[in-house]
NUVEX-328264 format. One record per residue (C-alpha): x, y, z; residue number from 1. Coordinates in steps of 0.1 Angstrom, whole numbers, plus 5000, padded with zeros to 4 digits. Layout:
NODE / c1 / c2 / c3 / num
NODE / X / Y / Z / NUM
...
// end
This chain:
NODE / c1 / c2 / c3 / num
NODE / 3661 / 4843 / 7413 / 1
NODE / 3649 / 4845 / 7451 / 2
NODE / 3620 / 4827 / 7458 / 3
NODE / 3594 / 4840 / 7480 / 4
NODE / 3607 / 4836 / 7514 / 5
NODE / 3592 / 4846 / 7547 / 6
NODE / 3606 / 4876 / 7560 / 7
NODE / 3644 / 4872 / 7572 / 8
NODE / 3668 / 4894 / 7592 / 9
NODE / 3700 / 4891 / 7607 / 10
NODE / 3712 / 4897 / 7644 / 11
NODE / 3728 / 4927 / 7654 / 12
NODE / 3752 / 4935 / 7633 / 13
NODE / 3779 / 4942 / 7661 / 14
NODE / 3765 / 4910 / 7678 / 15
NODE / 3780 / 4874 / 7668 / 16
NODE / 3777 / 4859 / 7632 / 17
NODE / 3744 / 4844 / 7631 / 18
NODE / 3719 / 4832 / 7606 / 19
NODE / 3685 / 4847 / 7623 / 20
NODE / 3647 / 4840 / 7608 / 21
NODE / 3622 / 4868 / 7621 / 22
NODE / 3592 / 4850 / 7633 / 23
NODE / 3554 / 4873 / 7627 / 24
NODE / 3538 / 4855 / 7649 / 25
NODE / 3529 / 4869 / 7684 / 26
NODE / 3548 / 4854 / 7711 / 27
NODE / 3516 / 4843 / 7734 / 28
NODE / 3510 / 4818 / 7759 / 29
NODE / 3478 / 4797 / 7757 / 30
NODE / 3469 / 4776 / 7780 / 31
NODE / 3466 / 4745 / 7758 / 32
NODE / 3498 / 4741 / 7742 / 33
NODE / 3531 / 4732 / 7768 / 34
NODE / 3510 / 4739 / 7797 / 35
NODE / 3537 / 4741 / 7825 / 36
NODE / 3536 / 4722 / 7851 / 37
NODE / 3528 / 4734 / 7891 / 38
NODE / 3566 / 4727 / 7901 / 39
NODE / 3572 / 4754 / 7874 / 40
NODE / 3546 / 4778 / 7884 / 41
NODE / 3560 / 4778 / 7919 / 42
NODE / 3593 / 4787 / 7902 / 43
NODE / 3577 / 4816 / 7884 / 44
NODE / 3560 / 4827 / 7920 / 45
NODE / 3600 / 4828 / 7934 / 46
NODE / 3609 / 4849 / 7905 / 47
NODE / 3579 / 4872 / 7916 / 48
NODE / 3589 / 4869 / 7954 / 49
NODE / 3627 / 4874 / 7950 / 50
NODE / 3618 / 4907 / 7920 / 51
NODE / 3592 / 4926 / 7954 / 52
NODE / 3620 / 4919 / 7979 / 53
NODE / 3646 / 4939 / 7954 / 54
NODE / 3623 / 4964 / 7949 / 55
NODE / 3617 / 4970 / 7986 / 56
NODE / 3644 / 4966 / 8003 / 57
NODE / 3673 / 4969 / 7982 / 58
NODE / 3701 / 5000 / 7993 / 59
NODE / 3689 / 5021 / 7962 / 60
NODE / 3657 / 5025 / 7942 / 61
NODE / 3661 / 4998 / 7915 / 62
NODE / 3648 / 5004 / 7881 / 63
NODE / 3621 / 4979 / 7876 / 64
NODE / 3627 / 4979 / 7835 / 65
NODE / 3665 / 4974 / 7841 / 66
NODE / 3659 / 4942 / 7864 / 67
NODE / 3631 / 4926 / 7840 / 68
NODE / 3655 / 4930 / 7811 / 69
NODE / 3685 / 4917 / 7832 / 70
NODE / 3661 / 4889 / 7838 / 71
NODE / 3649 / 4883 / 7807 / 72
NODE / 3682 / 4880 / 7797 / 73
NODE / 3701 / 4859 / 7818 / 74
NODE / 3672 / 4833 / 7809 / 75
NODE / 3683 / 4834 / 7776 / 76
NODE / 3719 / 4835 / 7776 / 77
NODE / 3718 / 4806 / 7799 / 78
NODE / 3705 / 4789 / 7770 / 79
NODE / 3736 / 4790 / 7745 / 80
NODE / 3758 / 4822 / 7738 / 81
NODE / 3733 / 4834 / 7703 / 82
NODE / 3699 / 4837 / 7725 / 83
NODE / 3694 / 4870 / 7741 / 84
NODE / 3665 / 4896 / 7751 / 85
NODE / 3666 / 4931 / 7730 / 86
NODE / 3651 / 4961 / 7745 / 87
NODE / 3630 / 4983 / 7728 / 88
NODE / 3657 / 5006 / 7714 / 89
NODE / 3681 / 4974 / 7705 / 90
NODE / 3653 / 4958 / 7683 / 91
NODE / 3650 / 4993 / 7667 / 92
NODE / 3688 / 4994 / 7659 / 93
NODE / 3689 / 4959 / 7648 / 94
NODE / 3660 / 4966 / 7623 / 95
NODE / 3685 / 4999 / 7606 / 96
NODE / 3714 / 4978 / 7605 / 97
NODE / 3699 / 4951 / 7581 / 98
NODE / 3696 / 4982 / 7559 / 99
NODE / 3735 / 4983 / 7554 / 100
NODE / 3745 / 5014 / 7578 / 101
NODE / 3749 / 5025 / 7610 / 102
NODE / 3769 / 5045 / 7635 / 103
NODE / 3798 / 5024 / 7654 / 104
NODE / 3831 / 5011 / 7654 / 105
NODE / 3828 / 4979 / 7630 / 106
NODE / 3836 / 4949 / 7653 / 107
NODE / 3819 / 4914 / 7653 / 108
NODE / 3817 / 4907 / 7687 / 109
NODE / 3801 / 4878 / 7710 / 110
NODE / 3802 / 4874 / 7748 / 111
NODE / 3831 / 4851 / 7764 / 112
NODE / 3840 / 4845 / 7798 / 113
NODE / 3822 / 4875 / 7813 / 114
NODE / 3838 / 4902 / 7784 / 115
NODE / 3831 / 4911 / 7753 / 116
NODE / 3851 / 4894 / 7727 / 117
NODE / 3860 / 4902 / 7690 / 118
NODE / 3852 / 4876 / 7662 / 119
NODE / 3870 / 4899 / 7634 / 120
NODE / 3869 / 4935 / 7626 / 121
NODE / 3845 / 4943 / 7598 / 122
NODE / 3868 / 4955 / 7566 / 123
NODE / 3878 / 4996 / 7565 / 124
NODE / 3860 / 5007 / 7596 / 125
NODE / 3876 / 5027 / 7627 / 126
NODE / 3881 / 4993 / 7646 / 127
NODE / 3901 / 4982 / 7616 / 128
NODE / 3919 / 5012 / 7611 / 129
NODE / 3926 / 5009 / 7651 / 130
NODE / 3942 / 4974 / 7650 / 131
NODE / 3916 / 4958 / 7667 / 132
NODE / 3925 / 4916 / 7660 / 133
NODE / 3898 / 4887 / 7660 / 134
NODE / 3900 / 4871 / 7695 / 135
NODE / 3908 / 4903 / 7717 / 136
NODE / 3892 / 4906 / 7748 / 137
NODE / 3875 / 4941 / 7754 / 138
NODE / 3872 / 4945 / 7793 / 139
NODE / 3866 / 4978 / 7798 / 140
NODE / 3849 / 5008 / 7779 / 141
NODE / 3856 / 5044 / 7787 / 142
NODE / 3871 / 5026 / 7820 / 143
NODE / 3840 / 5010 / 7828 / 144
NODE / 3843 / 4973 / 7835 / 145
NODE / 3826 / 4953 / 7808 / 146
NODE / 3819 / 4923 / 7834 / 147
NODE / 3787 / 4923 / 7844 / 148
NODE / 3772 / 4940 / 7810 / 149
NODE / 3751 / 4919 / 7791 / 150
NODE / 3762 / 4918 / 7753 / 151
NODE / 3734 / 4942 / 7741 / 152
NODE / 3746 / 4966 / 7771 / 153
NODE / 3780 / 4966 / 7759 / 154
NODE / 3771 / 4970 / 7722 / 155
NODE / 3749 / 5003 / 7727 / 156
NODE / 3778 / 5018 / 7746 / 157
NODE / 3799 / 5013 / 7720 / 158
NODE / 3775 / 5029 / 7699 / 159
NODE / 3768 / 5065 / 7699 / 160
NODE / 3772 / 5098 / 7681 / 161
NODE / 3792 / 5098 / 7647 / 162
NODE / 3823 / 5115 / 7658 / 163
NODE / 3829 / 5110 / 7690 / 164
NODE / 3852 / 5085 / 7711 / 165
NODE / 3851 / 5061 / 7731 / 166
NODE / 3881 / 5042 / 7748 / 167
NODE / 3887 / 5002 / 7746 / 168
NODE / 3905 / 4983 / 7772 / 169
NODE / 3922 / 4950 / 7753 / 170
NODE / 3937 / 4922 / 7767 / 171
NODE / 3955 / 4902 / 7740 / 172
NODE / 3971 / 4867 / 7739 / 173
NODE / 4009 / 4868 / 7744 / 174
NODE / 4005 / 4907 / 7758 / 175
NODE / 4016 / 4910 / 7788 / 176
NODE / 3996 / 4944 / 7799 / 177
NODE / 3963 / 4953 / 7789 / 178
NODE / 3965 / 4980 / 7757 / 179
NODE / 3939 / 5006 / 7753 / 180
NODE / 3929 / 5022 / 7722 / 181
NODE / 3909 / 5050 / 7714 / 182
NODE / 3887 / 5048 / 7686 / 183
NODE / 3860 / 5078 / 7669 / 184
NODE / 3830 / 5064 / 7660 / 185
NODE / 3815 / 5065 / 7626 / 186
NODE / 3791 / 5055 / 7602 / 187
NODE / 3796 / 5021 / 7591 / 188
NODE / 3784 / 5016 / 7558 / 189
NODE / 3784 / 4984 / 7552 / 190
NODE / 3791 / 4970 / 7516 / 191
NODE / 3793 / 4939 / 7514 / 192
NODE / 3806 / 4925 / 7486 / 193
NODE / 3838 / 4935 / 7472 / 194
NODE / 3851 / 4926 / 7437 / 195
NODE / 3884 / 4925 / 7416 / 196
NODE / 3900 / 4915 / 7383 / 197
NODE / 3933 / 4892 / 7391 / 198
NODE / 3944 / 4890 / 7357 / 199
NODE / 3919 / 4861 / 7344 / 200
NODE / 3904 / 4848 / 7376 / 201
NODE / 3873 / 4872 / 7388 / 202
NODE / 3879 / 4877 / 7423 / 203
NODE / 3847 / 4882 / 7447 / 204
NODE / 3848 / 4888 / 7484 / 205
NODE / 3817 / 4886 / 7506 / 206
NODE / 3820 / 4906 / 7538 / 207
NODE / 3785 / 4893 / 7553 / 208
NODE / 3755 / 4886 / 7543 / 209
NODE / 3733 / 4919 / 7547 / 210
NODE / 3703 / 4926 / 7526 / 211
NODE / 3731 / 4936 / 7497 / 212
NODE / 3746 / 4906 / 7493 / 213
NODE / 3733 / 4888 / 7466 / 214
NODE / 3725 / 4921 / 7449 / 215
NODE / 3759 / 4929 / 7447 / 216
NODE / 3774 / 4893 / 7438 / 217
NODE / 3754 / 4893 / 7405 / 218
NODE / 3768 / 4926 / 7399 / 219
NODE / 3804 / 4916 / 7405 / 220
NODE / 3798 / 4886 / 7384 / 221
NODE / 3783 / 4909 / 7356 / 222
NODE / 3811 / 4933 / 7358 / 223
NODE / 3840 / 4912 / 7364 / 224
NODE / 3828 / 4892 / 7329 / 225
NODE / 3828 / 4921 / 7310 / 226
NODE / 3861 / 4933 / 7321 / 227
NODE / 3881 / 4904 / 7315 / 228
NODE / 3856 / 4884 / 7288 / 229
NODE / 3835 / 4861 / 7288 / 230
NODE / 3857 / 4836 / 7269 / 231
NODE / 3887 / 4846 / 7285 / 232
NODE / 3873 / 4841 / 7321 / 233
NODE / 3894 / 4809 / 7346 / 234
NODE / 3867 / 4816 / 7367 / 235
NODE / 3860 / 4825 / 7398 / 236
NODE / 3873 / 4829 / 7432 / 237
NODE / 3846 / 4836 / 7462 / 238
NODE / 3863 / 4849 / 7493 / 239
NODE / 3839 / 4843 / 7525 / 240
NODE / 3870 / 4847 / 7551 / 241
NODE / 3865 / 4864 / 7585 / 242
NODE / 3826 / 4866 / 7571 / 243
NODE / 3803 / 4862 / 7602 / 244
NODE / 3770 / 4851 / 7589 / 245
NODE / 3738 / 4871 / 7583 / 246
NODE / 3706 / 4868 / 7561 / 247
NODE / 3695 / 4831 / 7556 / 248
NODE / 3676 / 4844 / 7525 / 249
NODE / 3708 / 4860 / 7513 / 250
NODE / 3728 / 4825 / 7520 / 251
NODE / 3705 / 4804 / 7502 / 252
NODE / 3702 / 4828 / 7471 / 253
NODE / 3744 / 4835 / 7471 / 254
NODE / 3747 / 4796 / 7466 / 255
NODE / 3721 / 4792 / 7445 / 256
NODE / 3740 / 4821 / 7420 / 257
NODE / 3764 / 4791 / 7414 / 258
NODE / 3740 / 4759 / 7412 / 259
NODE / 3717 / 4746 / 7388 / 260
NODE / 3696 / 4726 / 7411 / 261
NODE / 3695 / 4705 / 7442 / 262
NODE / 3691 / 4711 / 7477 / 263
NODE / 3711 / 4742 / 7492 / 264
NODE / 3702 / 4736 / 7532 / 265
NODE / 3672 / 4725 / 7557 / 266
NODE / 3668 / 4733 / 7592 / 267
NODE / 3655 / 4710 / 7617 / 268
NODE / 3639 / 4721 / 7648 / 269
NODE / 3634 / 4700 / 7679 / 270
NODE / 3603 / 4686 / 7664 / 271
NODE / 3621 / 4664 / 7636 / 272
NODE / 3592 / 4663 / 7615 / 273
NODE / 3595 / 4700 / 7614 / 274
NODE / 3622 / 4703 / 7583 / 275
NODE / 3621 / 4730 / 7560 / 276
NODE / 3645 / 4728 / 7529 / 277
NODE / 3655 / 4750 / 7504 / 278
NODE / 3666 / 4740 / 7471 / 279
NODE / 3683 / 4761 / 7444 / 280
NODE / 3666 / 4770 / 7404 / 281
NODE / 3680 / 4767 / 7372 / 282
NODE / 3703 / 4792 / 7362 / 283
NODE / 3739 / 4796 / 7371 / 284
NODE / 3751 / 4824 / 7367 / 285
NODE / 3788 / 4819 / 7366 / 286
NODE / 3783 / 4796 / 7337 / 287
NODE / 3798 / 4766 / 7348 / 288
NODE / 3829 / 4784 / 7350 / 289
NODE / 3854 / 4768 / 7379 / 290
NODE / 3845 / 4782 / 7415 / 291
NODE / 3867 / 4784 / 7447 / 292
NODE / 3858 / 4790 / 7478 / 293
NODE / 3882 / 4804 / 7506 / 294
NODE / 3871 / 4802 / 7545 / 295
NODE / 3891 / 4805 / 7574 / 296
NODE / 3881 / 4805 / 7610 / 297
NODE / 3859 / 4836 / 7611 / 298
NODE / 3837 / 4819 / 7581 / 299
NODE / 3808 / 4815 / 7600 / 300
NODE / 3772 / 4806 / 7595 / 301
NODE / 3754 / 4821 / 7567 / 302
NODE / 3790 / 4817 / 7551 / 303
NODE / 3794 / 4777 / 7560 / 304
NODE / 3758 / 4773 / 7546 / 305
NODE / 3775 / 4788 / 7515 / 306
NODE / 3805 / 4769 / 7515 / 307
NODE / 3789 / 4735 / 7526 / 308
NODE / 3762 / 4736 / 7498 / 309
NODE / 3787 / 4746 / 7470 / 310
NODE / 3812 / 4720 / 7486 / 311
NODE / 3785 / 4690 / 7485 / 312
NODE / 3775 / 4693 / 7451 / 313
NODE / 3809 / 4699 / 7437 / 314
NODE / 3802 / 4731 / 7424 / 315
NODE / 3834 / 4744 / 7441 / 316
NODE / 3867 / 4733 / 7461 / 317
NODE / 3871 / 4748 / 7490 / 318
NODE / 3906 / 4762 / 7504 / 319
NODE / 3918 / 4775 / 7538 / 320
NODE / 3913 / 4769 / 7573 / 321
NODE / 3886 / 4750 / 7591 / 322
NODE / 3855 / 4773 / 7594 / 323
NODE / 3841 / 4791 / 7627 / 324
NODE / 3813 / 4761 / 7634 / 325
NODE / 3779 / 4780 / 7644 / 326
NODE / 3751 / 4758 / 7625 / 327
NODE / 3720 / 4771 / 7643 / 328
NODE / 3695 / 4792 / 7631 / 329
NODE / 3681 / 4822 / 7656 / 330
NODE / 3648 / 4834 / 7654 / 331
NODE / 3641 / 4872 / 7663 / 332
NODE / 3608 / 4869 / 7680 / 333
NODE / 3589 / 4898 / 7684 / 334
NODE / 3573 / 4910 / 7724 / 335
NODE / 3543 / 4932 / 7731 / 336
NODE / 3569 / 4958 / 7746 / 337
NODE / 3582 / 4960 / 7714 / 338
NODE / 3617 / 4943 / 7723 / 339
NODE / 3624 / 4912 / 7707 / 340
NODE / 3641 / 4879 / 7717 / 341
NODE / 3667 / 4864 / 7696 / 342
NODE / 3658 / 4824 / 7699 / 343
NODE / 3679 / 4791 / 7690 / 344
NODE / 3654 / 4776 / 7675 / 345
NODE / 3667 / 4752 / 7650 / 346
NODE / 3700 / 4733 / 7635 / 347
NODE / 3709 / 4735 / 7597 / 348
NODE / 3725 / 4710 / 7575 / 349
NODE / 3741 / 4711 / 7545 / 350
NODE / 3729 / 4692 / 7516 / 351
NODE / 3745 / 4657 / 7525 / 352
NODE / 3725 / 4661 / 7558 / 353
NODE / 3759 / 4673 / 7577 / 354
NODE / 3754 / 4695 / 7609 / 355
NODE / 3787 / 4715 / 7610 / 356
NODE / 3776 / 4729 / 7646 / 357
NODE / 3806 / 4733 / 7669 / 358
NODE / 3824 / 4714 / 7639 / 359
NODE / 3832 / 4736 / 7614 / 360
NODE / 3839 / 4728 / 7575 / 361
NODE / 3872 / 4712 / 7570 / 362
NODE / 3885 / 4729 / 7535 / 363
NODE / 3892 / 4701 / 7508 / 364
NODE / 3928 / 4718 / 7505 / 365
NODE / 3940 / 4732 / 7533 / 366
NODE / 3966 / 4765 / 7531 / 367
NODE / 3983 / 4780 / 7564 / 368
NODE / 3981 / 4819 / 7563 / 369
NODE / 4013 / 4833 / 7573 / 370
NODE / 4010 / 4859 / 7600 / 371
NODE / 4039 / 4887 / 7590 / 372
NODE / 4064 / 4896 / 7619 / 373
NODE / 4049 / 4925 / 7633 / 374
NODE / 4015 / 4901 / 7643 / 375
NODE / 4034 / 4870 / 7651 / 376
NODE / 4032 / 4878 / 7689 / 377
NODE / 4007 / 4896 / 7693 / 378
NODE / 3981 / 4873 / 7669 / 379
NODE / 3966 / 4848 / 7691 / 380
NODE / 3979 / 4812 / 7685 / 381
NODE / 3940 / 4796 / 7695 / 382
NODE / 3913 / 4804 / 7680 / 383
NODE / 3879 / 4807 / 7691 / 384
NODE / 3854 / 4785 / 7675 / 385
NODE / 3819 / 4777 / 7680 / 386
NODE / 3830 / 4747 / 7705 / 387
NODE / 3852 / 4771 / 7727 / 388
NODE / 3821 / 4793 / 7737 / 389
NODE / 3807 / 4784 / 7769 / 390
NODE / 3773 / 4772 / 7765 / 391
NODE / 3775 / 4764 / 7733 / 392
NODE / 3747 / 4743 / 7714 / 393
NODE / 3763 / 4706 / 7713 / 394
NODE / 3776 / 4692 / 7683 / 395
NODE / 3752 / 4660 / 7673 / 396
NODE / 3771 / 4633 / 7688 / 397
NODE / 3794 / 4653 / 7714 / 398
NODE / 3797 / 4636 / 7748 / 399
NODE / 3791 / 4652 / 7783 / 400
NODE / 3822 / 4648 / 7790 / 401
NODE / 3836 / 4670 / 7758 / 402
NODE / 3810 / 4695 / 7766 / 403
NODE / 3821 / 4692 / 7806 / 404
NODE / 3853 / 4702 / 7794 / 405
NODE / 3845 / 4734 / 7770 / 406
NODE / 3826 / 4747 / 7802 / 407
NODE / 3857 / 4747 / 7824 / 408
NODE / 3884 / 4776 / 7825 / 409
NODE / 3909 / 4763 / 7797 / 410
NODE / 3896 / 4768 / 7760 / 411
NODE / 3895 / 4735 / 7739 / 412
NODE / 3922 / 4751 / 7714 / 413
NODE / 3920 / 4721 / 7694 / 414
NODE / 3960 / 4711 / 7699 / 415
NODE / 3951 / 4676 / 7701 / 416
NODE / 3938 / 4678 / 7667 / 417
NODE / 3952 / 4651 / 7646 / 418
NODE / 3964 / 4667 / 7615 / 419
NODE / 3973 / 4708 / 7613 / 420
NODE / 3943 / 4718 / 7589 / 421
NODE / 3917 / 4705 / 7618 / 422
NODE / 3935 / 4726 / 7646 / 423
NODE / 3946 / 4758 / 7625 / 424
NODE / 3919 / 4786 / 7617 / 425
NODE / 3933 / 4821 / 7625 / 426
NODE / 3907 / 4849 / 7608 / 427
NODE / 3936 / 4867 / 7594 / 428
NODE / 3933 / 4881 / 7560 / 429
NODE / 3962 / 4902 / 7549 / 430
NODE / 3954 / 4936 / 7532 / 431
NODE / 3977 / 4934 / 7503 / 432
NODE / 3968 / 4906 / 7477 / 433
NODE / 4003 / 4898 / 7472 / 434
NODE / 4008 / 4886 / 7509 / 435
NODE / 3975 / 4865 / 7510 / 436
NODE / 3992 / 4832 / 7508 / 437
NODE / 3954 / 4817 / 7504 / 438
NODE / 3946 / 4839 / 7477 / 439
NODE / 3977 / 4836 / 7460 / 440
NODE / 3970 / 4797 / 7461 / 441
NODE / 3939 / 4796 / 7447 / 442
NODE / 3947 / 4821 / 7418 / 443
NODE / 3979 / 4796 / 7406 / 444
NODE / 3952 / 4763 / 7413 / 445
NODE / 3928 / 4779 / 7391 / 446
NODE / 3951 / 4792 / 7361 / 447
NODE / 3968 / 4757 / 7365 / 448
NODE / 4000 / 4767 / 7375 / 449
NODE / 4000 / 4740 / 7403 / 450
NODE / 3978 / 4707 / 7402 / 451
NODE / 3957 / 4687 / 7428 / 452
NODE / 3934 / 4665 / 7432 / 453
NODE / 3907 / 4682 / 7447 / 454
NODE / 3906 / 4707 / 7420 / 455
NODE / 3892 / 4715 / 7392 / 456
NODE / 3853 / 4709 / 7407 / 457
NODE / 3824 / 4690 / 7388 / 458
NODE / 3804 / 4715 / 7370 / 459
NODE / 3776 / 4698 / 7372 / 460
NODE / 3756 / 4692 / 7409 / 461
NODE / 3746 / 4655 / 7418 / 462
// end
């Protein structure tokens, strides 16, 4: 059912949620296509001038690989918070991980005013298990002072041998002191789909979109319609909460599980005539049974392309919170050192030509998630989005000013919203079923025990 795409991976797995292309072709400079111009070249000879005065005269013997790659890197995360340099050894990782395992603690993490900072901890891994919450700052490992560290820095020291410890120092909204926790590393095997009989509704949860994904949500779908029967089925609920992205391939071919035809998503680069679009083939495989979609505000990327697809052609209603916002597409592009460079290299659109970058997906029925006592003050009451990163890729339309104002030292925590559904997006997902106020939601909407209007979807795409 997956048609024959070019070869697609996704970032680093402990890295932020992104939907990442991997480019084959050599990254070369010719001298005939952007030359640059001699202000520029005179620029590059500083960089040259400034790199033999370190060398020489600095207090220590620098390491020369360590001071290209903190160069290479600060050019790139000066771009937007998704581009990066990789090393050697960070490539190599990032290539393993797309297989579904590796050695870690199971966070989602991205880089926020100078620290590392947690988008949500990945389902039944040690950071889970630890109490680690989506928005905690991590300032310090083993002591060390994060600031400073460029993402992939932090990342492989959080790495390391299966069994060992390392030591996080958190700082937490509506903490007062700084908690550390002290977590053993392990594999993280990463499966990503999850599935569940709730009576008659088949219940399918996506935790990302690794190279299993659509694998196992054609096996869920098979199993869950044998276990509760074909003509007994409601249909289907499809959780994508707290899911951070991954595998365009795997996006496209999720979606196109549920549709019959039509467009799924484009990308657009800076060229505009450069569009690619992806469409979906016949076959669903749900049947045309009823499909709901929950998202909160750790749906991210690879899951909004879900979500906004199945949204636009009716195929499902979608219920929550407003979804993370990333809509750009990164492209691992590989060097001759064998390193790599994750590149923004292109916006993506849902099928009614909608950029959700530093947006988000508003659900068409919007349920608060209760946080239970315990959480209430330690949970953090803003949540970081797409347009609270500094640096961030501008929405299409956003004002200087706007983007002026997500650059200074308050976070845009959207309290000016006009209605609760566009300010509200915890990532919370409660671990018992019978406290997930979402979930419980969409089970009674789909067996009809409540009514709305946004519900039940066409089963047909326009």
């Amino acid at each position: 059912m997956i048609r024959k795409l070019s070869l697609l991976l996704i970032g680093a797995l402990m890295g932020a949620g992104l939907v990442v292309t991997l480019s084959v072709a050599s990254w070369e400079a010719t001298g005939t296509a952007n030359a640059a111009s001699s202000d520029t070249y005179r620029q590059l000879n500083l960089f040259g001038d400034v790199f033999e005065r370190v060398r020489r005269e600095y207090v220590e013997i620098p390491d020369d690989d360590k001071l290209i790659a903190s160069a290479l890197n600060g050019m790139l995360t000066s771009l937007d918070p998704h581009s990066s340099y990789m090393s050697p050894d960070s490539f190599e990782d990032m290539t393993v991980e797309t297989q579904g395992e590796f050695g870690g603690l199971g966070i989602q993490v991205t880089m926020d005013k100078g620290v590392v900072k947690v988008i949500s901890p990945m389902d039944d891994t040690p950071a889970h298990a630890a109490g680690i919450l989506a928005d905690d700052y991590i300032t310090h490992l083993d002591g060390k002072p994060v600031r400073g560290m460029s993402l992939s820095e932090a990342v492989d020291q959080m790495r390391g041998r299966v069994g060992t410890k390392i030591k996080l120092t958190i700082v937490r909204e509506n903490v007062e002191k700084p908690i550390e926790v002290e977590i053993t590393r392990e594999i993280i095997k990463l499966t990503s789909v999850k599935f569940k009989a709730q009576g008659d509704v088949g219940y399918i949860r996506i935790t990302q979109f690794n190279g299993q994904a659509f694998a196992g949500l054609t096996d869920a779908i098979g199993k869950l319609e044998e276990e509760i029967g074909e003509d007994k089925i409601k249909g289907y609920i499809l959780d994508l909460r707290s899911n951070p992205g991954g595998q365009l391939d795997q996006s496209i071919a999720v979606a196109d599980t549920f549709l019959d035809q039509g467009e799924i998503v484009s990308t657009r680069g800076r060229n505009k005539e450069e569009v690619k679009r992806y469409y979906s083939r016949a076959g669903d495989l749900a049947k045309g049974h009823p499909v709901i979609v929950l998202i909160n505000g750790g749906s991210a990327s690879a899951s909004e392309i879900v979500a906004g697809a199945l949204a636009d052609h009716h195929r499902a209603t979608l219920i929550g919170s407003k979804s993370f916002g990333k809509g750009s597409v990164q492209t691992i592009i590989p060097l001759s050192n064998n390193g790599a460079i994750r590149l923004t290299t292109a916006r993506y659109y849902t099928p009614s030509g909608t950029s959700i970058q530093a947006k988000g997906i508003v659900p068409d029925i919007f349920v608060k998630q209760e946080l239970p006592d315990d959480l209430k003050d330690k949970f953090p009451q803003t949540t970081t989005t797409e347009a609270t990163l500094k640096g961030h890729l501008e929405a299409e339309g956003e004002s200087e000013t706007a983007t002026d104002a997500l650059l200074g030292e308050e976070e845009d925590t959207g309290e000016e919203a006009k209605d609760e559904k566009e300010a509200y997006s915890p990532s919370y997902v409660p671990v018992e079923a019978e406290k997930d106020t979402q979930l419980q939601f969409a089970l009674e909407l789909m067996r009809g025990e409540i009514t709305n209007e946004a519900f039940p979807p066409k089963g047909e795409t326009e």
